[in-house]
N, C-alpha and C positions, 0 to 999 in steps of 0.2 A: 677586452683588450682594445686598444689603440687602434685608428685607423692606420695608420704606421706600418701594422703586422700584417694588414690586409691589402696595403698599397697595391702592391702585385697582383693579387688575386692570388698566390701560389700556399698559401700555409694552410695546412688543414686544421681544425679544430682543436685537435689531440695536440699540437705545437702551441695554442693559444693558453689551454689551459697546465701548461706544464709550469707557465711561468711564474713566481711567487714576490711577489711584490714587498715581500715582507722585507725590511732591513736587515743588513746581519749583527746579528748580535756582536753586541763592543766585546766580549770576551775571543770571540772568534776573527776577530781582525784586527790591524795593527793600527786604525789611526780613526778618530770619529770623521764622518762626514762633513764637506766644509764646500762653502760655494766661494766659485772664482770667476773671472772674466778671460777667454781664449783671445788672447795677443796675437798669436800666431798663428801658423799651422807650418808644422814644417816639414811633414808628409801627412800618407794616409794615415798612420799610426801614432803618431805623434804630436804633440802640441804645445804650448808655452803661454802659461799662465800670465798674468799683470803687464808685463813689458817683455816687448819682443828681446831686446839684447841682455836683460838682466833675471830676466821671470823663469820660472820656475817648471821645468820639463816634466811633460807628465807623460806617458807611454800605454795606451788603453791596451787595459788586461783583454789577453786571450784574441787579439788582434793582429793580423802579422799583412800588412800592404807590401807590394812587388817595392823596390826602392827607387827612387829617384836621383839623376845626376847631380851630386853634390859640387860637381865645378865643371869646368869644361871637356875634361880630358875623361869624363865617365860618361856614359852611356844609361840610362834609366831603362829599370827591367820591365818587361811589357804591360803593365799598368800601372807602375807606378807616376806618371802626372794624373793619370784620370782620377787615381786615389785621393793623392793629396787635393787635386781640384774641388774632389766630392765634398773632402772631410771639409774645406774650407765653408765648401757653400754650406755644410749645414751647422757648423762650431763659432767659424770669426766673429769675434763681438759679443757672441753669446755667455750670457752668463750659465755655467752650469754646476750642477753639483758634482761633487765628487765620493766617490765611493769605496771603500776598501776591503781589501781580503787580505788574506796571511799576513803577505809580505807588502811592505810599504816603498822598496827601491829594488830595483834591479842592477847589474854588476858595472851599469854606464854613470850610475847616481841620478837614474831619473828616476821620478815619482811613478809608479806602480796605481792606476784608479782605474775603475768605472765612470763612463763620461754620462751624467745624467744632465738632460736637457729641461729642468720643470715647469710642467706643463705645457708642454711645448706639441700637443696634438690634442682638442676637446678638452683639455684641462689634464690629462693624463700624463705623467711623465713618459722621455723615449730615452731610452739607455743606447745610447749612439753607439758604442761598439757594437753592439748584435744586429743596428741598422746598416750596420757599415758592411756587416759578411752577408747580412738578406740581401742584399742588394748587390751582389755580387763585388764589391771595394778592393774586397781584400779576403783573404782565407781567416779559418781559425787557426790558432795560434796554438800548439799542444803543450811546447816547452814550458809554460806558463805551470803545467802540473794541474793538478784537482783544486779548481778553481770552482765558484761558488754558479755563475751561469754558464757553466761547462755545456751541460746539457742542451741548453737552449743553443748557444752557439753553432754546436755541431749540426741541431736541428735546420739551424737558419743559413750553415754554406750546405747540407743538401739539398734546401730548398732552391737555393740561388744557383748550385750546379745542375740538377732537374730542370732547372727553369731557363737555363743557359743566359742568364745574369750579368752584366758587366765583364771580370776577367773569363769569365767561364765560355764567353761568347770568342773571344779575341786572342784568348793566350794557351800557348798549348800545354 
């Protein structure tokens, strides 16, 4: 695995080798793989493809960041700037690939992916939503349903809650 998984020092071995690099098969998901350029970020969980006012919203499966003040009369929930700040610093610019499972949108009409950074650590790809919950960013996401790194996810916010991580340090 990735130095990525070990940044922390917190995952134990059994969390390294659960995870399968394999693709999913194009019968099992709804759209092939495709690389884009992140435009935006427009919190933790979210992000916008090609151009900021016209590109194309994509929402990381299994991902769920605290929200942030969408104008002035809200309030942002207790991590959510840290989130979106994080996702920035490791997405804006970046070219990444995208990935799919079941479902291709969700009920706002955004794009439904996996945010793959390639090779973006020793030559290794880093699948940015599950860096986003090791690290304490943001929780996993359940509503999403039986999703393909379910497992790993779950694995990587108890690693980030055990480790008192980002939200898990600051929010109650």
């Amino acid at each position: 695995m990735g130095w990525w998984l070990w940044l922390c020092g917190c995952l134990d071995p059994e969390f390294a080798r659960g995870l399968d690099h394999t693709p999913i098969l194009a019968g099992e998901r709804c759209a092939d793989d495709r690389e884009e350029e992140v435009a935006c970020v427009l919190d933790g969980d979210t992000i916008v493809l090609g151009n900021c006012e016209t590109g194309e919203n994509v929402r990381m499966l299994g991902v769920d960041a605290d929200e942030i003040a969408h104008n002035d009369s809200e309030v942002a929930e207790c991590w959510g700037d840290e989130a979106a700040a994080w996702t920035a610093e490791l997405l804006l610019g970046e070219t990444v690939r995208l990935e799919f499972d079941k479902e291709c949108e969700d009920k706002y009409q955004r794009t439904l992916a996996y945010v793959w950074l390639p090779e973006a650590n020793d030559g290794e790809d880093e699948l940015a939503n599950l860096s986003i919950i090791l690290q304490g960013q943001a929780y996993f996401y359940e509503e999403f349903g039986d999703i393909r790194w379910q497992a790993a996810m779950e694995s990587a916010q108890s690693s980030a809650k055990s480790g008192n991580r980002g939200l898990w340090s600051e929010c109650p």
